[in-house]
C-alpha positions in Angstrom: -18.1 -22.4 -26.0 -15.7 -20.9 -23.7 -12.9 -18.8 -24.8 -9.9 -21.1 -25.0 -11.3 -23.8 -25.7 -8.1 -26.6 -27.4 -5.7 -23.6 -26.7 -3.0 -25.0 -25.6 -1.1 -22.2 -23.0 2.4 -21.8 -21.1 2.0 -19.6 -18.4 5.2 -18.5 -16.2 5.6 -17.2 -13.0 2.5 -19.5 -12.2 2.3 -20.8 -8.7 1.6 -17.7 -6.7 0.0 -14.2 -7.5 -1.3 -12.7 -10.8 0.4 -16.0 -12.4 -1.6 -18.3 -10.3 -5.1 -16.4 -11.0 -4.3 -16.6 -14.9 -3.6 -20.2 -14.7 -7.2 -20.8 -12.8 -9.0 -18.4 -15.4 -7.5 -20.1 -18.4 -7.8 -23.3 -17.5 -11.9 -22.1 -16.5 -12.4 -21.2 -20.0 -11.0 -24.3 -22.1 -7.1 -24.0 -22.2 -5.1 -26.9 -21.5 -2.3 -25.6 -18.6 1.6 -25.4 -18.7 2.3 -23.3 -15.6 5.9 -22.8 -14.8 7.7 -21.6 -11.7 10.6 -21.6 -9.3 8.7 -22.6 -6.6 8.1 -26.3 -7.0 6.0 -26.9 -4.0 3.0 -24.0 -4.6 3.1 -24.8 -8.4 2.5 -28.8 -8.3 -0.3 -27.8 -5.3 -2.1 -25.9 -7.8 -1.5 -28.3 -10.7 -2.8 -31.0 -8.7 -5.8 -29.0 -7.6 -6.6 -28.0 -11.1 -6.6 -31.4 -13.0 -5.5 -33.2 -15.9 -5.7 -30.0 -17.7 -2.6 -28.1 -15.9 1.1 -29.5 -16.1 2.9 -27.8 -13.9 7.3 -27.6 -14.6 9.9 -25.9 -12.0 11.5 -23.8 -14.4 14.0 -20.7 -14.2 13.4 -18.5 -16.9 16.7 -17.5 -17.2 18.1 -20.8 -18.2 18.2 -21.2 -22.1 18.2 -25.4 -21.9 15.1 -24.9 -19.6 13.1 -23.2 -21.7 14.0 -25.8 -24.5 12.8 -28.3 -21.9 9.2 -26.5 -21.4 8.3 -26.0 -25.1 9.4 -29.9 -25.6 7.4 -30.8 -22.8 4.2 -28.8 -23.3 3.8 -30.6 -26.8 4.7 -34.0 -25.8 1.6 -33.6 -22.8 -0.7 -31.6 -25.0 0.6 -31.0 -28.6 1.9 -27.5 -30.2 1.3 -24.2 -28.1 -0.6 -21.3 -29.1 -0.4 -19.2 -26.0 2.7 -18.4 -24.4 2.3 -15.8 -21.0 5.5 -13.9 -20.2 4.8 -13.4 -16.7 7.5 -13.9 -14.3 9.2 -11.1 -12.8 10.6 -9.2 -10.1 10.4 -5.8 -8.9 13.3 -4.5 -6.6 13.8 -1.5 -5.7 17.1 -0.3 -6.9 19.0 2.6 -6.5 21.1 3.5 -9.2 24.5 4.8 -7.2 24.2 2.1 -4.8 23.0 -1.2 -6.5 25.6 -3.3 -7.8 25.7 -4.6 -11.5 25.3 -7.9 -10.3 21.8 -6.9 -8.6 21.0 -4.8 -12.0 21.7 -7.7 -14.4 19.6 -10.2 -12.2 16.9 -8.1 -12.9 17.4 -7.7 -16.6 18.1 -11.5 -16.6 14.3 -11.9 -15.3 12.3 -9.7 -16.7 13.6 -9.1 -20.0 16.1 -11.9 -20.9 13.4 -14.5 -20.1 11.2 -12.7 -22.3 13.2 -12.9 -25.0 13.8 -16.7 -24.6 10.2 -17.6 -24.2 9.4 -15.9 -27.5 12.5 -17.7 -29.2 11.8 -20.6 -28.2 7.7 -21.3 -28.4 7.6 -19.3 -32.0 8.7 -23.2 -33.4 5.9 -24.7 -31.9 3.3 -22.1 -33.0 4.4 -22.3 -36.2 3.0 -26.4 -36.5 -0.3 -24.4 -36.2 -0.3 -21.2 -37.9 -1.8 -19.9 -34.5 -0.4 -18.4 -31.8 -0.8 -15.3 -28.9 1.9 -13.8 -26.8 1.0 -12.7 -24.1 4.2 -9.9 -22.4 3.3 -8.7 -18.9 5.0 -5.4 -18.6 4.1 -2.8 -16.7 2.9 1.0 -16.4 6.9 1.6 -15.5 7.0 0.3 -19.2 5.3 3.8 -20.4 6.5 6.2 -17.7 9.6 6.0 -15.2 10.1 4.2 -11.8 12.9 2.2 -10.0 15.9 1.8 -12.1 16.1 -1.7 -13.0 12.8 -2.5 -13.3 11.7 0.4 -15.3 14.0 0.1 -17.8 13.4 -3.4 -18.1 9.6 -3.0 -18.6 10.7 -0.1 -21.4 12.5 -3.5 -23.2 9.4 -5.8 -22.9 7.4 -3.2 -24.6 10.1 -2.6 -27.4 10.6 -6.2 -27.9 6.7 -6.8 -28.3 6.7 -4.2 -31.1 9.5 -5.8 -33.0 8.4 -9.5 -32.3 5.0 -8.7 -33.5 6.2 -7.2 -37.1 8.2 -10.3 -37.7 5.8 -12.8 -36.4 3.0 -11.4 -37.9 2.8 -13.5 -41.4 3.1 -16.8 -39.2 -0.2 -15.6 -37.9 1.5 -15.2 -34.1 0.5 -11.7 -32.7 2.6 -10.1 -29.6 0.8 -8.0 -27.3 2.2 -6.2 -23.9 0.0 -5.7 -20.8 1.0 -2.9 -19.0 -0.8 -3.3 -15.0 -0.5 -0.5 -12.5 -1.0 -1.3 -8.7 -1.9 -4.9 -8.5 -3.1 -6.2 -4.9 -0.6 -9.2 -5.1 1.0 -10.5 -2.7 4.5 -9.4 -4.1 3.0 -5.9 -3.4 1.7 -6.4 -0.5 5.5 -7.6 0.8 7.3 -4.9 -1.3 9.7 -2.9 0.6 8.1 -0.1 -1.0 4.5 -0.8 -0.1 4.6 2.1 2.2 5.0 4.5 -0.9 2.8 1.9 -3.1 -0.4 3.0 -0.5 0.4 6.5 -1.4 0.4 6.3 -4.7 -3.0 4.5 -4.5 -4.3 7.6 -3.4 -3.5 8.9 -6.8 -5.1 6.6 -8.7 -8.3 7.8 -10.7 -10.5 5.1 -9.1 -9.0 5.3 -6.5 -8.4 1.7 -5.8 -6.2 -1.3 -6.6 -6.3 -3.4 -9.1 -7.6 -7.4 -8.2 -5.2 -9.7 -9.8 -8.2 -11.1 -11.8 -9.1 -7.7 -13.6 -5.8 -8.0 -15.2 -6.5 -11.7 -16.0 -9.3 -11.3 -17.7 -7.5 -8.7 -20.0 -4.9 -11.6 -20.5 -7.5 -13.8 -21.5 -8.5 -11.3 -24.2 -5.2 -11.4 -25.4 -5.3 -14.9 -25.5 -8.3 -15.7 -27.3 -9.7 -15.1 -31.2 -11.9 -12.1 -29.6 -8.6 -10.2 -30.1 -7.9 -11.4 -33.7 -6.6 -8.4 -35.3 -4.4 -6.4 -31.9 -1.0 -7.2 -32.7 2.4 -5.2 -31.4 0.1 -3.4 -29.2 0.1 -2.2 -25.4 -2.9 -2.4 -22.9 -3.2 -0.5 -20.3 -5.1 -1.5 -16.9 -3.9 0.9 -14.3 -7.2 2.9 -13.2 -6.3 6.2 -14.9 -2.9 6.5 -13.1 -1.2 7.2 -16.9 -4.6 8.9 -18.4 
């Protein structure tokens, strides 16, 4: 039996990069498919590619009535969810005397506000089944510091995963946080830092990084009842970089 087999999964920041291999692993082992994204034209391509068991939904995860949409959505194509995977995000690199607070609170708006949202607003659904998996992608700059901006919002992930998983935890909904280093994506790959992300590569126990699929199949883990009793818990995939 594979291992998410009539899970029912919504999966953002979909269409392109670690999001899009999670989808195509998921949806390989059982789990019917609600992939959202901004990017309307990658995210239908792949939904289309992948069957009658991936939906896909242009969605901004910063818009409260659009995450409301998704959840009503997801149950009216394939019933009540049990996997919800926080992954959309950005990574600028900000500099804290010269980034305006426009620039920071886009950031916070993407990668922490959405979280908080997607957690509010699939915990009703999960509830119908007494089931349910959330799935936070963080980061390593969510255990040790980086850019401002994105560090501290990958600090918040991790704080809200704790505190969602203690009060989620007698509905039988556990909240993990998956914290990647160096992911050969191609939002790394066009980074304006990527000239600083090589050297830090070289810094890395093995030496090497990560394939987006090594973090998928950690995802997957999360997802499934192989991981039963992990709740308000962080794992780490970064190649020793934090050991």
């Amino acid at each position: 039996m594979n291992k998410l087999e009539n899970k029912i999964a919504i999966i953002t920041g979909g269409a392109a990069g670690m999001g899009e291999t999670h989808v195509r692993l998921f949806i390989k082992e059982g789990a019917k498919v609600v992939l959202t994204d901004v990017n309307a034209e990658k995210g239908q391509e792949l939904a289309d590619e992948l069957g009658e068991n991936a939906h896909f939904i242009q969605h901004d995860v910063t818009d409260e009535a659009g995450w409301k949409e998704v959840v009503s959505q997801t149950e009216e194509r394939f019933g009540p969810v049990n996997i919800l995977v926080n992954n959309a995000g950005i990574s600028p690199v900000l500099s804290l005397e010269s980034s305006s607070l426009e620039d920071y609170m886009n950031v916070v708006k993407i990668n922490q506000v959405s979280v908080f949202l997607g957690m509010k607003y699939v915990v009703p659904s999960m509830k119908k089944v007494d089931d349910g998996s959330i799935i936070n992608i963080s980061s390593i700059n969510g255990l040790i510091g980086g850019a401002v901006g994105y560090t501290d919002t990958k600090f918040a992930v991790r704080g809200m995963t704790k505190a969602a998983a203690k009060e989620l935890a007698h509905y039988n909904i556990r909240v993990n946080s998956v914290h990647p280093g160096v992911i050969n994506t191609p939002m790394v790959q066009q980074s304006a830092a990527f000239e600083q992300i090589q050297a830090m590569v070289e810094a890395i126990p093995l030496k090497r990084m990560s394939e987006p699929n090594e973090i998928s199949q950690l995802v997957m883990f999360l997802a499934s009842d192989d991981s039963s009793y992990s709740t308000g818990a962080e794992f780490i995939a970064d190649g020793g970089i934090t050991a």
